[in-house]
C-alpha positions as CSV (number, residue, x, y, z in Angstrom):
1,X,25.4,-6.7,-9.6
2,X,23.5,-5.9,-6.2
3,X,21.2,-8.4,-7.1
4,X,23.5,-11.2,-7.8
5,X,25.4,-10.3,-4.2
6,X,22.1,-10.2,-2.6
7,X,21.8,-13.8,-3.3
8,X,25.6,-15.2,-2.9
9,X,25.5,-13.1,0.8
10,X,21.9,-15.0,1.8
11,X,18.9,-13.1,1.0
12,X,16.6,-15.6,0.6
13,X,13.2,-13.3,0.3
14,X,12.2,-11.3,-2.4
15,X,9.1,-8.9,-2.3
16,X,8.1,-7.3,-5.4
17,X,4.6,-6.2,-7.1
18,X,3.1,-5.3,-10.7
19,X,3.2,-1.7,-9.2
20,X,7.3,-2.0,-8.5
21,X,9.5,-0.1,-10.1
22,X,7.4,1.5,-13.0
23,X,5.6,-1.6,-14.0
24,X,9.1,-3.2,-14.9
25,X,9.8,-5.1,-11.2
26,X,8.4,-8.6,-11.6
27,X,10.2,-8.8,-15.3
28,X,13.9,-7.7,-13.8
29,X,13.1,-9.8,-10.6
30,X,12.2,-12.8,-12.8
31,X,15.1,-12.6,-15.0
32,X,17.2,-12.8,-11.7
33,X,15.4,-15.9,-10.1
34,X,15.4,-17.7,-13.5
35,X,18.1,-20.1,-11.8
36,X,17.6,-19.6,-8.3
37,X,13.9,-20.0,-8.7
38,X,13.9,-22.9,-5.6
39,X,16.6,-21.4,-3.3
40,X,13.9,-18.3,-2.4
41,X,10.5,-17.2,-1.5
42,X,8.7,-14.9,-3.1
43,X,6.0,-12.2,-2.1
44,X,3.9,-10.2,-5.1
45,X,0.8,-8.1,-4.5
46,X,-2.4,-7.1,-6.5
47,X,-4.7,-4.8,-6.6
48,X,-2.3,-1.6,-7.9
49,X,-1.6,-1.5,-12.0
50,X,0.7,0.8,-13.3
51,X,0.5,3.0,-15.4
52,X,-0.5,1.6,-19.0
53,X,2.4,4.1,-20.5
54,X,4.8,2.8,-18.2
55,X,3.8,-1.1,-19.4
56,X,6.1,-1.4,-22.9
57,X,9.6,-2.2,-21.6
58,X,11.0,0.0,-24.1
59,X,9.7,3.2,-22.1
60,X,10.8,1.8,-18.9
61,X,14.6,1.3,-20.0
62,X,14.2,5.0,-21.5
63,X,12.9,6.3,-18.1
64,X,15.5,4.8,-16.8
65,X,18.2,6.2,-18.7
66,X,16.8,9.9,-18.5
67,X,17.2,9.3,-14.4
68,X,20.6,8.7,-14.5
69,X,21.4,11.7,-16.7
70,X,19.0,13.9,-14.7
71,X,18.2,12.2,-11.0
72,X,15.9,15.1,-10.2
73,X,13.5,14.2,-12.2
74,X,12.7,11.5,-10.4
75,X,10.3,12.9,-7.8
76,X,8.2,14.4,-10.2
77,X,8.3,11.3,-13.1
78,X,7.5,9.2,-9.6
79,X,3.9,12.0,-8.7
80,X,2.6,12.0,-12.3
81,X,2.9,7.9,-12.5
82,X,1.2,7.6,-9.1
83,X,-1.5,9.9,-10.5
84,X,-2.0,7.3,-13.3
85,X,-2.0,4.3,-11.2
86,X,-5.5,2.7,-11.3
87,X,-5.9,1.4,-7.8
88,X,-8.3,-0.8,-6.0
89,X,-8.9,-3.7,-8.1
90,X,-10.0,-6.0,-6.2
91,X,-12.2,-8.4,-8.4
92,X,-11.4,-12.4,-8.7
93,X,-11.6,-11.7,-12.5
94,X,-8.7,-8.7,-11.7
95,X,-6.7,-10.9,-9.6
96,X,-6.6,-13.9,-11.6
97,X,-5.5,-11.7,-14.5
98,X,-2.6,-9.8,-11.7
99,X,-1.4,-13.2,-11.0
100,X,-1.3,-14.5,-14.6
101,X,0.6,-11.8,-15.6
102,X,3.0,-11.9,-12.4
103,X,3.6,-15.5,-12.6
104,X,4.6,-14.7,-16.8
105,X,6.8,-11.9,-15.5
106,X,8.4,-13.5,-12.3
107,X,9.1,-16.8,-14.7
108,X,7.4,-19.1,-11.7
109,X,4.8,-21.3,-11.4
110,X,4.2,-20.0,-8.0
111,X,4.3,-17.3,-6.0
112,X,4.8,-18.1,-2.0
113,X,3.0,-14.9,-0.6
114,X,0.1,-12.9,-2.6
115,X,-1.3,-9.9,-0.8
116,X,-4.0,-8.0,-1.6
117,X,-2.0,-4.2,-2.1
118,X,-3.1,-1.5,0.2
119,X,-6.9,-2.7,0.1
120,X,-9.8,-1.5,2.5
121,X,-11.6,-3.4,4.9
122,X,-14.6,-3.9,2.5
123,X,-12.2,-5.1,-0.6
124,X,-10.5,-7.7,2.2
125,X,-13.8,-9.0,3.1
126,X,-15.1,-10.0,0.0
127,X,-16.2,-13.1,-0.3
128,X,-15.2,-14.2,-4.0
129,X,-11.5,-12.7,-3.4
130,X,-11.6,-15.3,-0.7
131,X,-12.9,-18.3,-2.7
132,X,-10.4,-17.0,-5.8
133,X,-7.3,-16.9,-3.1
134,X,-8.8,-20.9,-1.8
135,X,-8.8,-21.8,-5.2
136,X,-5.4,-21.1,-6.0
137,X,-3.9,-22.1,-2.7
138,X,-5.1,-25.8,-4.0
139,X,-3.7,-25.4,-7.2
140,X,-0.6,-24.7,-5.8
141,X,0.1,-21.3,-8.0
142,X,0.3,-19.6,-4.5
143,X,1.5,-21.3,-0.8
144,X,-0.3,-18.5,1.0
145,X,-1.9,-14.8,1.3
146,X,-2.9,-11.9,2.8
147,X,-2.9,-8.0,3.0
148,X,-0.3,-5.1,2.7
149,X,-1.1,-1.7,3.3
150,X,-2.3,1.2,6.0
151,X,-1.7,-0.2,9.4
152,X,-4.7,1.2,10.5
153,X,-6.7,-0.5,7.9
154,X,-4.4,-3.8,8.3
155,X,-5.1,-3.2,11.9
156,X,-8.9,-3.5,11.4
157,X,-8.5,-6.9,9.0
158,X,-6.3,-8.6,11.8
159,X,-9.0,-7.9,14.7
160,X,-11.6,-9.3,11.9
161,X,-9.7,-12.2,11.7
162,X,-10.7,-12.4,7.8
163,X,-9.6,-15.1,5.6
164,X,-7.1,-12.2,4.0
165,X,-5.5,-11.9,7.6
166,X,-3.6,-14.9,7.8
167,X,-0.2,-12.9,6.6
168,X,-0.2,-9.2,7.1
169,X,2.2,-6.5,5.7
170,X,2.5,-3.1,7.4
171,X,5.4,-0.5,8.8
172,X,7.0,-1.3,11.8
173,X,9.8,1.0,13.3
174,X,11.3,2.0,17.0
175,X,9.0,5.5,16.5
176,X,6.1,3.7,15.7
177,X,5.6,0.2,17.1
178,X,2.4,-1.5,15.8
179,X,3.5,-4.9,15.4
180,X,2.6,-6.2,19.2
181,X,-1.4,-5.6,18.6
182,X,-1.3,-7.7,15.3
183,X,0.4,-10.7,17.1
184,X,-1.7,-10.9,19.1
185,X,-4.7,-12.0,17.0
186,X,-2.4,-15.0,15.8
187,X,-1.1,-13.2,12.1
188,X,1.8,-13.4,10.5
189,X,3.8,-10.3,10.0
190,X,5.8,-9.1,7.2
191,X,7.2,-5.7,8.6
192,X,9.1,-2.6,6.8
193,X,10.3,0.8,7.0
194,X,12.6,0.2,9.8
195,X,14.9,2.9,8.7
196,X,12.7,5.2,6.6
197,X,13.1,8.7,8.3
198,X,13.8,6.9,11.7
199,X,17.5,7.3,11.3
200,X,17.3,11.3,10.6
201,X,14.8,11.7,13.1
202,X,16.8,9.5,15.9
203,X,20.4,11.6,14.8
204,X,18.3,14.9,15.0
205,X,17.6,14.4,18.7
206,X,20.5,12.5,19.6
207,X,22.7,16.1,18.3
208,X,19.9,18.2,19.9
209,X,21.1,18.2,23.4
210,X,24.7,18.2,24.9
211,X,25.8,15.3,26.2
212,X,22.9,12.8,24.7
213,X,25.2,11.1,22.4
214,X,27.6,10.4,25.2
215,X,25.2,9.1,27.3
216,X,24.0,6.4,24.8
217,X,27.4,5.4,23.6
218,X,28.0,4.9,27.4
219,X,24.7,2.5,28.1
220,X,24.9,0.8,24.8
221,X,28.8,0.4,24.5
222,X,28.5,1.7,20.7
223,X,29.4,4.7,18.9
224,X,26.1,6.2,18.1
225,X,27.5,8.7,16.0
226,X,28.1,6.1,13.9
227,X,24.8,6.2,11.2
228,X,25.9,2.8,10.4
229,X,25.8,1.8,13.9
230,X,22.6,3.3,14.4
231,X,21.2,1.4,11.3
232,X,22.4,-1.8,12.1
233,X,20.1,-1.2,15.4
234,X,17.3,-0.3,13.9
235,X,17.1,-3.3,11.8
236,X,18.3,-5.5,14.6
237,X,15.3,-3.7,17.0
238,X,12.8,-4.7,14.1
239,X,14.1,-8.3,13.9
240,X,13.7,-8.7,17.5
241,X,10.3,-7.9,17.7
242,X,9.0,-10.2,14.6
243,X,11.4,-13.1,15.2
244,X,9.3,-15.3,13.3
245,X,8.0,-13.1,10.3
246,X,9.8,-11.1,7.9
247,X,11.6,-7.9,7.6
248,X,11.8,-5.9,4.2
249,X,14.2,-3.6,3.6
250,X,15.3,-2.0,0.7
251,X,18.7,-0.4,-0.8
252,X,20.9,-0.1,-4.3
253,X,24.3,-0.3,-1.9
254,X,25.5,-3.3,-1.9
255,X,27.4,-2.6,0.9
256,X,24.2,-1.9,3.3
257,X,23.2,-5.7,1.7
258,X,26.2,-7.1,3.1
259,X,25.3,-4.9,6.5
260,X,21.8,-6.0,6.9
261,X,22.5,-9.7,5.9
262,X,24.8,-9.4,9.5
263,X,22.6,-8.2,11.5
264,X,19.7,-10.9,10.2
265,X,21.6,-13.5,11.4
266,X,20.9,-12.3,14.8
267,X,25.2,-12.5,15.8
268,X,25.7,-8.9,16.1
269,X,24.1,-7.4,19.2
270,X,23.4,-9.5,22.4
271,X,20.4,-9.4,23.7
272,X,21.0,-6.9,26.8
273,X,22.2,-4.2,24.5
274,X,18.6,-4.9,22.4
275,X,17.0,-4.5,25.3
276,X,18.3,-1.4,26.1
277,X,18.6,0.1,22.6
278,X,14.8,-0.8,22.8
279,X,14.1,1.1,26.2
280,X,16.1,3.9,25.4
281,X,14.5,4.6,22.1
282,X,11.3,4.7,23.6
283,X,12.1,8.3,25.1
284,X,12.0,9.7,21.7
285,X,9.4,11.8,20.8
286,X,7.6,10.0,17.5
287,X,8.1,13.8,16.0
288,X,11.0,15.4,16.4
C-alpha cells in the first residue's frame, strides 16, 4: 500500500539493486512498475549478489514472515546474510549476467541508471566494464551509469574523471557535507542518508544545553522540537544543495512519503530560513 501511495503522491524515482531487500527487491519493485513502467526512472546496481540461500522466493516470503512474528531477529538474519554476500564482481561477463537478471526481475527493457555497487578505484577503471557499459548505453538497455559507494573511494573516481564517473552515488548529510567537491569535477550526484543518525545526533545536542532549542525556534521561526520539523529540514537542506541530482530516501510510513514528497517540491521552506537552517547546523560537532 506504501508503494502504490508513493506513486499516486509523485515519486517518480525508484532505486533498487540485486542486493535489496534479501535478493527479493528488483522482483517486488517490478511487480509494482509493471503499469507504471514509463511514468518513472529507475536506478539498479551490480556488482553485490545475495546470498544464493536467500535467491528462491519461497525463503524470502518465509524470512519475511518470521520478521514480523519476531522483529528482533532481524539484525542478526541481516549480519549472517551480509557475511554470505559475494561482493566485488566486477567482470563484463558478471555484469551482463546482473543486468540480464535485473531487467527479468524489474520486468523492463531498460534500466535508466546502472551503477557499479560500492566498487574500488581499480574495479571502476577497468577498461572492459567501460566498453560493456558503451555497449549497452547503444543498445538502449541502459540511458546512463556510474558508481555508488564509499565517498572516499567515489571521491577518488570523480577527481579521475573515469568513464564510470559520469553519475555518482554517495551519502550526503548536514554533519557530513561531501557533495560540493564532487560538483565540482562536472558529476552528477545521487545523494542519501540525509536523515540516517543525523536527526538523533542534531536532537541530542539541541536538548544538551538550556536554552539551545529556544534559540533556533527563534532564528528559524520553527518548532525544533518538532522531529518532524527537524526532518522535513534535513531533507529540504539536502535538496538544496543537489538541486539538479537526486535525493534517496527511504521509509515503510506512508505518512513520511506524503512528508518528503512536500518538501521535494521545494514549497515548504523559503530560501532565508535554508540558509540559516544551513549556517546554523554547521556549529554542530559531526560527533556528538
Amino acid at each position: 500500500s506504501s508503494d502504490v501511495c508513493s506513486s499516486d503522491l509523485g515519486i517518480r524515482h525508484f532505486d533498487t539493486a540485486p542486493y535489496y531487500g534479501y535478493g527479493e527487491a528488483e522482483r517486488v519493485l517490478g511487480e509494482f512498475l509493471a503499469s507504471r513502467r514509463d511514468q518513472v526512472t529507475l536506478t539498479t546496481k551490480y556488482g553485490i549478489q545475495p546470498p544464493n540461500i536467500v535467491k528462491a522466493r519461497w525463503v524470502n516470503l518465509l524470512a519475511r514472515r518470521i520478521l514480523r512474528l519476531a522483529p528482533s531477529l532481524r539484525k542478526t538474519l541481516s549480519r549472517q546474510a551480509q557475511a554470505l554476500t559475494k561482493k566485488g564482481v566486477f567482470t563484463a561477463a558478471e555484469a551482463r549476467q546482473s543486468l540480464e537478471k535485473s531487467l527479468a526481475a524489474l520486468k523492463t527493457d531498460h534500466v535508466d541508471l546502472f551503477l557499479l555497487h560500492e566498487p574500488t578505484f581499480a574495479d571502476a577503471a577497468l577498461e572492459e566494464i567501460h566498453s560493456f557499459l558503451a555497449q549497452e548505453l547503444q543498445r538502449g538497455r541502459i540511458r546512463a551509469f556510474g558508481c555508488g559507494g564509499d565517498y572516499r573511494v567515489i571521491q577518488s573516481i570523480a577527481a579521475a574523471k573515469l568513464p564510470t564517473s559520469k553519475w555518482l552515488q554517495f551519502e550526503d548529510n548536514v554533519l557530513s557535507r561531501r557533495i560540493e567537491g564532487i560538483q565540482l569535477t562536472g558529476a552528477q550526484c545521487i545523494t542519501f542518508g540525509p536523515f540516517r543518525e543525523v536527526l538523533a545526533v542534531l536532537t541530542h545536542w539541541l536538548e544538551s544545553v538550556p536554552g539551545r532549542y529556544a534559540e533556533w525556534e527563534r532564528q528559524l521561526s520553527c518548532d525544533c522540537r518538532s522531529s518532524a520539523a527537524l526532518a522535513a529540514l534535513l531533507q529540504a537542506g539536502s535538496h538544496a544543495r543537489n538541486p539538479d541530482g537526486i535525493v534517496l530516501f527511504s521509509t515503510k510510513r506512508t505518512e513520511r512519503i506524503a512528508s518528503a514528497v512536500k518538501v521535494a517540491s521545494g514549497n515548504q521552506f523559503p530560501p532565508e530560513q535554508l540558509r540559516k537552517f544551513n549556517e546554523l547546523t554547521r556549529t554542530v560537532p559531526h560527533s556528538v
